[in-house]
N, C-alpha and C positions, 0 to 999 in steps of 0.2 A: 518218952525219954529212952526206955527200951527200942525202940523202933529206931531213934538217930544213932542209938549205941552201935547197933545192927550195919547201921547202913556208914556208917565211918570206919568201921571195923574194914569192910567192902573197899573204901575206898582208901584207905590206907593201902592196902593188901595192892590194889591197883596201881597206884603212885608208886610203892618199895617197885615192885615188879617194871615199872618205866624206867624208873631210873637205874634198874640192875641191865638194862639193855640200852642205855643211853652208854651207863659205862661201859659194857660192852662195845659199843661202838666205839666208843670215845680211842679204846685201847686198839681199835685196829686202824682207826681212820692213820690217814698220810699226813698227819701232822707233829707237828714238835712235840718233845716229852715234853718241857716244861709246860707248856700249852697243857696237854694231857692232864699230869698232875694238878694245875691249878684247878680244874674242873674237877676231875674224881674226889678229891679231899673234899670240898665242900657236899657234892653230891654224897658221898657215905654217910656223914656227920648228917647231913637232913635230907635223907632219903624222901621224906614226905612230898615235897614241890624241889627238888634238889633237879630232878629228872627232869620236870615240865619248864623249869626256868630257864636251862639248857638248851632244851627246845625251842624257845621263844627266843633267845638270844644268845646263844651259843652258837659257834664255831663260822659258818662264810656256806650254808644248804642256798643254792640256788632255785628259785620256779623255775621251769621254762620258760617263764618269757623272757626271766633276767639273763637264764644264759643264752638265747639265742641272741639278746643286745651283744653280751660277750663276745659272744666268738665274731658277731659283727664288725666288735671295734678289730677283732686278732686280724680278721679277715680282710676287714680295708687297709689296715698297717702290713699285711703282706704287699695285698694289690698295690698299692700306692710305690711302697719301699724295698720290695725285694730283688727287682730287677739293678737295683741301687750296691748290694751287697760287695763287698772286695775286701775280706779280712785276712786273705790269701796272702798280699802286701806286703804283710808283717811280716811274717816268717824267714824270710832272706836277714831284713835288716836289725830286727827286735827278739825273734828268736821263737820259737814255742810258745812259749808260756803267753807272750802278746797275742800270738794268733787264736791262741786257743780262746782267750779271751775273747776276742771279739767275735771268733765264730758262735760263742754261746749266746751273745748278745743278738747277732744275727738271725739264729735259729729259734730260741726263744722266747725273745723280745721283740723280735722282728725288727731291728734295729741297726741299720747301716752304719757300719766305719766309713768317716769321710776324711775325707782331703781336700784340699782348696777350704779351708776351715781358719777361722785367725778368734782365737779367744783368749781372751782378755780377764784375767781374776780381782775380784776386788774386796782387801781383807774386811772393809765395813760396810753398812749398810750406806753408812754417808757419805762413802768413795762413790756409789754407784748411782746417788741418788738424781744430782746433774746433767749423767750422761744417759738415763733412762728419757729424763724430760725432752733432750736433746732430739732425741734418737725418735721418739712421740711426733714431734715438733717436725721432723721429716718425715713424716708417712705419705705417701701417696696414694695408697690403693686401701689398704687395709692395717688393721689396729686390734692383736686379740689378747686380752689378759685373761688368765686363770689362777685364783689366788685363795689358799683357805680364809685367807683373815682379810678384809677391810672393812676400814676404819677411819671415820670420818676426821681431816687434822689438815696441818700441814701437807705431808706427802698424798694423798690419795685427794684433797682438795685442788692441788698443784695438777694432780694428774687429771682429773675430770674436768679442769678447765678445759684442756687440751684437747681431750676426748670431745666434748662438745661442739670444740671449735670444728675439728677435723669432720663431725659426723655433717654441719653444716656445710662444709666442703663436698661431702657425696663421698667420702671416706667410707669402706664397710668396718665398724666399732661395735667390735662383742665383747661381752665380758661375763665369765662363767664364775661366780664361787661359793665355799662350800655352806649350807646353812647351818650346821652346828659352830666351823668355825667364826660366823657372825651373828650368832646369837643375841649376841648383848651388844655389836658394834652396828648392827644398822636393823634400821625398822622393817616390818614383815611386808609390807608396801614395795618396798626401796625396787625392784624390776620395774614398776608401771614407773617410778619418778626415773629412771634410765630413760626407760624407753619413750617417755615425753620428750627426753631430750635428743632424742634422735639414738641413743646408744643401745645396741639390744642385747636383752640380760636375761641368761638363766642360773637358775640355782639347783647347786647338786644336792640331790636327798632332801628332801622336806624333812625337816625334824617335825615328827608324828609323839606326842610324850605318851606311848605305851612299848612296850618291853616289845622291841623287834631285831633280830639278825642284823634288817640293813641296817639299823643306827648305828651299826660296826663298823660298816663299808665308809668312811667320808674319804674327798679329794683334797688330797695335802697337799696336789702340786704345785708350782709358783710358775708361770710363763708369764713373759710381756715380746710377745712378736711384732714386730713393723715390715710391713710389706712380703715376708717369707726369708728378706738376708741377712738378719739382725734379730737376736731375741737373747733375753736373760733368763737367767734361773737363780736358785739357790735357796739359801736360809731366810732370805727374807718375805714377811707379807708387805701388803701396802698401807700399816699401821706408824705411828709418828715413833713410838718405842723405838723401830725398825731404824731407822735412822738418828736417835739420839734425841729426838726434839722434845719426847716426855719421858722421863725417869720413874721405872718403876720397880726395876730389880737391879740398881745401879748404872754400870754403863752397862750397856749392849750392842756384844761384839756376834757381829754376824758377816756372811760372806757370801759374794752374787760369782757369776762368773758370764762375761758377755761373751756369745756366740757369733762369729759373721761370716758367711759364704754359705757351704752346703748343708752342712751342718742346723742351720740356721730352718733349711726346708723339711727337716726330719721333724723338729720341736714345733712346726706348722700345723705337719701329719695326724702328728699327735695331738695338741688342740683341736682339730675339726672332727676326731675320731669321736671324742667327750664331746664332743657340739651334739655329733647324730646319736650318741649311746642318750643324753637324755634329752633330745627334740625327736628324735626320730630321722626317718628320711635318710637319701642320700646326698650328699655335697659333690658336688664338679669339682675335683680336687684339682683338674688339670687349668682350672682357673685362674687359681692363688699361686702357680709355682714362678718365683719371678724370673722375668725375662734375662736379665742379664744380675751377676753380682757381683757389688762394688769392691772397687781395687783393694788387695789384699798386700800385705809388706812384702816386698821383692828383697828384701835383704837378710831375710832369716828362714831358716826352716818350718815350716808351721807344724809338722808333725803331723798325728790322725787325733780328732776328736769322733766318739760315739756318743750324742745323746740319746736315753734308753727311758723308758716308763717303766712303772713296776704296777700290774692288776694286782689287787686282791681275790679276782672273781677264778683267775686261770689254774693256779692250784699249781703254780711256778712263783720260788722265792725270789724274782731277781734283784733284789735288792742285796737280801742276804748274801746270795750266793756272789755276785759283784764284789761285796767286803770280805767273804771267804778265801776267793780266788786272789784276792789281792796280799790278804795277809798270809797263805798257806805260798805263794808263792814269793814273797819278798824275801831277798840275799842278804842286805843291809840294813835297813830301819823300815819302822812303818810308827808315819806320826797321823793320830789319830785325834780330829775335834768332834765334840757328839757336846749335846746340850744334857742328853739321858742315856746313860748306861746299865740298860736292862736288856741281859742279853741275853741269847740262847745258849744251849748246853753246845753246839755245836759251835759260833763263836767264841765261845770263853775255852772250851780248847783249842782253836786254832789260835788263840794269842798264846795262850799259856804255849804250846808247841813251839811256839814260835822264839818270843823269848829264849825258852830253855836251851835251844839251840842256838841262842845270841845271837840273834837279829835283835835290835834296837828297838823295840816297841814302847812307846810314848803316848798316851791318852789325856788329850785336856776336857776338861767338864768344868763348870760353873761353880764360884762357890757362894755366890746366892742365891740361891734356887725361887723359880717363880711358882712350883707347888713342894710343898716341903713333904708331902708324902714320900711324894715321886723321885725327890733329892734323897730321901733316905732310903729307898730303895735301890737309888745308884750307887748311896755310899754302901751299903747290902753287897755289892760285886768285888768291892775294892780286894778284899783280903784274898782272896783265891790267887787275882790275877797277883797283887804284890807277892804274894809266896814265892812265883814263877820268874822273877824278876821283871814284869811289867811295870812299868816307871809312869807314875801318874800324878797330872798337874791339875789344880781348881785356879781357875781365872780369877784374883781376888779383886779387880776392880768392879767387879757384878756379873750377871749373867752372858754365857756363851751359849748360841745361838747355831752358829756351823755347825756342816754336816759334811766333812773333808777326811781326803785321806791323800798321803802323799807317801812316795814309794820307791825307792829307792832311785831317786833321781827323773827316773822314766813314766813313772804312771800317779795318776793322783784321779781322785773323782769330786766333785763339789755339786750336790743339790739340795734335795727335801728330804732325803732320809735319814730320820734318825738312827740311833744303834737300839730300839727299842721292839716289842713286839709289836705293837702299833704300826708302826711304821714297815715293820719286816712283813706283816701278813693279814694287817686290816684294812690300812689304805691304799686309795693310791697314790702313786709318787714316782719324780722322776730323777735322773742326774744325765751327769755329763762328764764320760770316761774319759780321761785324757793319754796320749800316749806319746811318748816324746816330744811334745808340743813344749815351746817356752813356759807355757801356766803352771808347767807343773812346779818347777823350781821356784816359782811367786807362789806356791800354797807352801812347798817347804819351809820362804825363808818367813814368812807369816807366822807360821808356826813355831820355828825358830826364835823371831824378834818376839814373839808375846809371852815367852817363858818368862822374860824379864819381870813380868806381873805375876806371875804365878807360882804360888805356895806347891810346893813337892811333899806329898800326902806319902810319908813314910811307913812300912810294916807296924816300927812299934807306934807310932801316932794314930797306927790303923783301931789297934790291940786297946788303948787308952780309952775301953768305953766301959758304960757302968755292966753289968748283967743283965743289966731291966734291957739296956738299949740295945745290945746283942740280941738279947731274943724276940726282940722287935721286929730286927733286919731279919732276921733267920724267917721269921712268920712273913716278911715282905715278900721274901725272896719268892715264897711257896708260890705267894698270889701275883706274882710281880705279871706273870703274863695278862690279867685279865684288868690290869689297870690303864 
């Protein structure tokens, strides 16, 4: 008994001593304070395995072999896209603040502004659901989805018919998505029954159930590309919820935005980038670029659209940074849909700045939340911003789903990201920058017409909580990064 006394003694001494240099780390690495803090406070409190848990699951530490994937996918999204580049454009007609924009998108997202671009916004999941099948139902060459969630129903039933038929066409039919987000919605098999049917399927990240880093990393993106001139994104997966057909947190109000011309060949790029990061190999990308693309409206301006991806592996926020630059640069308003409101220190003052200096800022959020942690952890943010005069609205018909921003007439973004830490710096995820393009003013007036539904969450309605639930949110807030 003496002898384990001895040797615990040892290994305590050893544990405190890892985890007083994890912290150390933790305080110098290139990451967010709140991030930071959520990690140091529990590590103090249980120095014991505080340090080694960290290690095992903490922060985005790359092997080499996972970063040589990386810089793989950076490297073909140069090759492929960068001869493509023109953010230069802007600057005559849109001014600065646009060009600079897109050059960061350019440079570190490797992500081209296009032109010859015609997109299309569509405020629910049900507006889009039609014109996806449609658009399916024209493919010729090629068919590639990438989706964290499906889910066997209406919509994804609908879609797999199609898919089947096309692959017996001679159609090339991939489809990539994430295994945590189909944990519970399709069997662990579900690739070999694809690929029986002619459709070839991978899945990103094997969920492993032991305490690893990558179960950090999952793919949040949403694509459905058809032949390279046509592709969607947004808030939606390929779940019945997603469209209205099953109720489970009310109604569910979510938003796609369809892409058609050049634009259409960047969100290609991207897919077949996440094809080789987990198959390996290189793709002939000069393959898939389509030949010609179809007629675009001669009677209106189309503006630039940039669709951009956001790593977790590059140790570049674009995602954040995207919503930074948009709110630190808006004149007039900035209406803002997010499903979760956990934000960074750096976010939460650029609205608060913002406001103060009266720009119009407006945030809609859900007000039935589909994890109520999580909801109370976004209601955790509310009071900072309302102090600031930030004006915030919860969707009382059920949960909201979009991930939009719309900007003072001129720019709006609509994809997979949420305003969350999650989203900001564990996944990956894409959008689609809009810039003088018509879509923008269809995310305004969306936004506008759904206030009609939605309850205006007041300072003192903020204030109206017991003690106990105050210091609940306050405890959220601390850990809110690592949820």
């Amino acid at each position: 008994m003496v002898e384990f006394a001895n040797y615990f003694v040892y290994f305590y001494f050893f544990c405190t001593a890892v985890s007083i240099l994890v912290v150390l780390w933790i305080i110098n690495a290139r990451t967010d304070p709140g991030y930071k803090i959520a990690w140091i406070v529990p590590i103090l409190l249980a120095p014991l395995f505080g340090g080694l848990v960290y290690l095992l699951s903490g922060g985005n530490q790359l092997s080499a072999r996972m970063r040589r994937k990386m810089e793989g996918m950076d490297r073909r999204l140069t090759e492929v896209l960068s001869d493509e580049c023109k953010a230069d454009v802007l600057e005559e007609r849109y001014g600065t603040d646009a060009a600079n924009q897109a050059r960061y998108l350019e440079r570190f997202a490797h992500c081209p502004l296009c032109a010859n671009t015609d997109a299309e916004y569509y405020p629910l999941g049900d507006d889009v659901f039609a014109d996806m099948l449609e658009a399916l139902r024209g493919a010729k060459r090629y068919i590639f989805l990438e989706y964290f969630i499906i889910s066997r129903g209406l919509f994804w039933d609908s879609i797999l018919e199609i898919l089947e038929e096309k692959a017996r066409a001679g159609v090339d039919v991939r489809v990539i998505y994430d295994d945590v987000g189909c944990l519970y919605t399709l069997p662990k098999n579900y690739p070999r029954e694809l690929e029986a049917r002619g459709i070839r399927c991978r899945v990103f990240n094997r969920f492993i159930p032991v305490l690893s880093v990558r179960l950090n990393n999952r793919d949040h993106r949403k694509f459905c590309i058809v032949d390279g001139h046509t592709a969607f994104t947004g808030g939606i997966n390929l779940a019945d919820e997603y469209i209205n057909q099953r109720r489970r947190y009310g109604h569910w109000k979510d938003s796609a935005i369809r892409v058609t011309g050049e634009g259409a060949w960047s969100m290609t790029v991207m897919f077949l980038t996440m094809w080789e990061y987990i198959c390996g190999g290189e793709e002939d990308y000069s393959a898939y670029r389509p030949a010609a693309l179809p007629p675009l409206p001669a009677d209106r301006d189309l503006g630039y659209v940039q669709p951009y991806t956001d790593s977790p592996l590059d140790g570049e926020p674009v995602g954040e940074t995207v919503y930074l630059n948009l709110i630190s640069k808006a004149r007039r308003y900035v209406y803002i849909t997010t499903p979760y409101l956990i934000i960074s220190d750096s976010v939460n003052t650029a609205l608060c700045n913002a406001a103060k200096s009266g720009v119009d800022v407006r945030i809609m959020t859900p007000h039935i939340p589909d994890k109520k942690i999580i909801f109370e952890v976004t209601r955790a943010h509310y009071e900072p911003l309302l102090e600031a005069g930030v004006r915030i609205f919860e969707y009382t018909p059920g949960f909201v789903h979009g991930k939009n921003f719309a900007v003072d007439d001129c720019y709006a973004t609509v994809g997979s990201i949420n305003m969350d830490y999650r989203s900001m710096f564990l996944h990956f995820e894409d959008g689609v920058w809009l810039c003088g393009a018509p879509a923008v003013l269809d995310v305004k007036r969306d936004f506008l017409d759904t206030l009609a539904v939605c309850q205006e969450i007041t300072l003192a309605r903020c204030r109206e909580r017991s003690m106990l639930r105050r210091l609940l949110r306050a405890v959220l807030r601390v850990f809110a990064p690592l949820m």
